[in-house]
N, C-alpha and C positions, 0 to 999 in steps of 0.2 A: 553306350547304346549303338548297335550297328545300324550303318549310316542305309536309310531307305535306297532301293535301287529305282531307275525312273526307267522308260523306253524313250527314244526318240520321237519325238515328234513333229510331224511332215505337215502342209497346210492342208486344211478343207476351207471351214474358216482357222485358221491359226488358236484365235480363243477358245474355240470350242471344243478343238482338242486339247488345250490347256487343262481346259474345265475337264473334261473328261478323265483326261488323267490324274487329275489330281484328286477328283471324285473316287475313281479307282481303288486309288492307292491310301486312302482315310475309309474308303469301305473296307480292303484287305487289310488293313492294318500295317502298312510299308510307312503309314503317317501314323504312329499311335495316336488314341485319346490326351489330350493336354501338351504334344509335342509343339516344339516354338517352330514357324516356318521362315527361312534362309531366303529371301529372296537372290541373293544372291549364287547361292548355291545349286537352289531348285532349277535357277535361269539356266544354268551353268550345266548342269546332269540331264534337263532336256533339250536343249540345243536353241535356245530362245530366248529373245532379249526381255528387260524388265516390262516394257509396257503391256504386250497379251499378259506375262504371269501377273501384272496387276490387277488385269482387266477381270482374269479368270480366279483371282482370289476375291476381289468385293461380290463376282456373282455366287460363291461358296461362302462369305459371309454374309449375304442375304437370303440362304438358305439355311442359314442357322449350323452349317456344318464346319465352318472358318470363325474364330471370333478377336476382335482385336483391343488390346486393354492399353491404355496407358502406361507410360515407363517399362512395359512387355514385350509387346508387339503383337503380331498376329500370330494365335495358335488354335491346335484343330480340338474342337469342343469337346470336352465331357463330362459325363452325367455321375452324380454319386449315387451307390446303391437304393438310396433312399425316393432319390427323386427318380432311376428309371423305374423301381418298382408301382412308387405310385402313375406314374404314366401308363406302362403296363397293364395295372387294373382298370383305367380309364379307357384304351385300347379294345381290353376285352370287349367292356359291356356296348363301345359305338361297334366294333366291326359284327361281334353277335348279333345285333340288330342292322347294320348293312348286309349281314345276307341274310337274314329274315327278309326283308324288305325286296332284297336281290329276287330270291329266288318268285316272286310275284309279276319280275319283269321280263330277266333273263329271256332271249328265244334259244330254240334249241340251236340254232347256226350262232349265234355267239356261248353257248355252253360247247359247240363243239369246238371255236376257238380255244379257248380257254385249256379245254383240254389239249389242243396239240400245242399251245404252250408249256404247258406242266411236262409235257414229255420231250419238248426241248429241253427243259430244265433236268429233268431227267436223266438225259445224253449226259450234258454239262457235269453232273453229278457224278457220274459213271465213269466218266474220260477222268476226274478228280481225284478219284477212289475213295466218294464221299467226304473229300478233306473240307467241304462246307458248300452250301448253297447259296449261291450270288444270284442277285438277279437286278436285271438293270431298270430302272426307274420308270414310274409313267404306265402305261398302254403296256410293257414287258413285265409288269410285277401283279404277281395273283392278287394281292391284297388292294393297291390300289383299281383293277377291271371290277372287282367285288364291288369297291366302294363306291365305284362309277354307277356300275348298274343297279344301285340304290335306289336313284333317281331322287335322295332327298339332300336339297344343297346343303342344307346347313349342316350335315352328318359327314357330305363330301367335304367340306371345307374343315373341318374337324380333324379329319383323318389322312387327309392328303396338301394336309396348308401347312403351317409355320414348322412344325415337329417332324413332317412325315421323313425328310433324307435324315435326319437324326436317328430316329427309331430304326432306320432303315441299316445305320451305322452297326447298331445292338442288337439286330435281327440275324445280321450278316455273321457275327461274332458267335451269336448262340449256335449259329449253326456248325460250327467248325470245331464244338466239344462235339467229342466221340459218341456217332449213331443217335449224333440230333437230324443231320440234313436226311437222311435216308429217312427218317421216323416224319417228320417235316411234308417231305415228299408223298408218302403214305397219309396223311392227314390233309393233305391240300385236295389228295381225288376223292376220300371219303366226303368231303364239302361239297366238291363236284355232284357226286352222285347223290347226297343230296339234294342237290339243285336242280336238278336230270328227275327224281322223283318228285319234285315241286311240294317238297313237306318242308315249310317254314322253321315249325319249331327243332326241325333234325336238323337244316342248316345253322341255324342258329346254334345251337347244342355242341356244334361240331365245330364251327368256328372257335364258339369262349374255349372249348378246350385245348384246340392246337393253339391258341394264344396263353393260356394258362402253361401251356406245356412248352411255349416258347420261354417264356418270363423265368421260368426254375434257371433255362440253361445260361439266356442272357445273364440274372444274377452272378452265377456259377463263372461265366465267362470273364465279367468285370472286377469279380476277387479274385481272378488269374491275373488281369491284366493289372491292378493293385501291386498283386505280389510281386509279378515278373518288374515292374516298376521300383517297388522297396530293395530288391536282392541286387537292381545295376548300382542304385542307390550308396548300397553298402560294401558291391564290389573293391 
């Protein structure tokens, strides 16, 4: 397996660039799914002693995106086909109904947010040559400002609590099979404008399907990343 590359890292808080980077780098996949983590190695390739990278790994295994076993160590989590598809479908039906709910709240100054989000994302996408659509966590991600403007906790908690940097792993992934992020992109402003027309069941509609239509590539992405796993295997 070729060995992940890391950047340096400089202080703001020290940890939190830790965290960031190593966020990063298990979103783009420089940490595969299931890969064992080096503490010693990692310290060593970002220019940083054990204690931040410990500090910045328990906050990665309490995001469910770090998991550490017995006689293993700590390695970055993953899902078997079965379990992200059923997540997936679960997915659907709450974010379908967070922008039903959304589009009842939304004002047009945070719909226009929103949109010059997407076209940051956009730029990003462009500058890429659409080799996948990243998008960083929180208040920067279409999916969770959606879920926000819900305004219903228990849906937000749902969607943006225990699973959500996981799914976030498998989103990131579907998008970097060929003429997902572009298609992706084009399905997040159809949402929009839904939401801009304030017709519920269209948001809704439009949401279960770009998440329907995430799920095919996610699947498709995680029997790549299977294979690509089986063939170093047998190398």
């Amino acid at each position: 397996m070729q060995k992940a590359q890391f950047g340096k890292v400089t202080a703001r808080s020290l940890v939190d660039a830790v965290t960031e980077e190593l966020e990063s780098a298990i979103m783009e996949g420089r940490l595969a799914p299931g890969e064992r983590i080096s503490e010693q190695g990692l310290a060593a390739s970002m220019g940083v002693s054990r204690g931040p990278l410990r500090e910045a790994i328990r906050r990665l295994e309490g995001r469910r995106l770090l998991e550490r076993k017995v006689n293993v160590g700590v390695r970055v989590v993953e899902l078997s086909v079965e379990r992200l598809a059923n997540l997936l479908h679960v997915r659907e039906a709450l974010e379908g109904m967070g922008a039903r709910l959304a589009c009842e709240r939304l004002t047009d100054a945070e719909l226009d947010e929103i949109e010059a989000m997407i076209e940051d994302h956009a730029a990003t996408i462009d500058a890429q040559a659409g080799a996948g659509y990243y998008q960083q966590s929180g208040d920067f991600d279409f999916h969770f400002r959606i879920a926000k403007a819900s305004g219903n906790d228990m849906l937000i908690s749902m969607i943006c609590g225990d699973l959500y940097d996981l799914l976030r792993v498998y989103r990131y992934k579907s998008s970097t099979m060929k003429g997902r992020a572009g298609a992706a992109l084009s399905e997040h402003r159809a949402i929009v404008a839904a939401l801009r027309s304030r017709d519920p069941e269209a948001a809704e509609r439009m949401m279960r399907s770009h998440i329907s239509n995430g799920r095919g590539y996610a699947l498709m992405a995680l029997e790549q990343i299977a294979a690509d796993a089986a063939r170093e295997q047998s190398a």
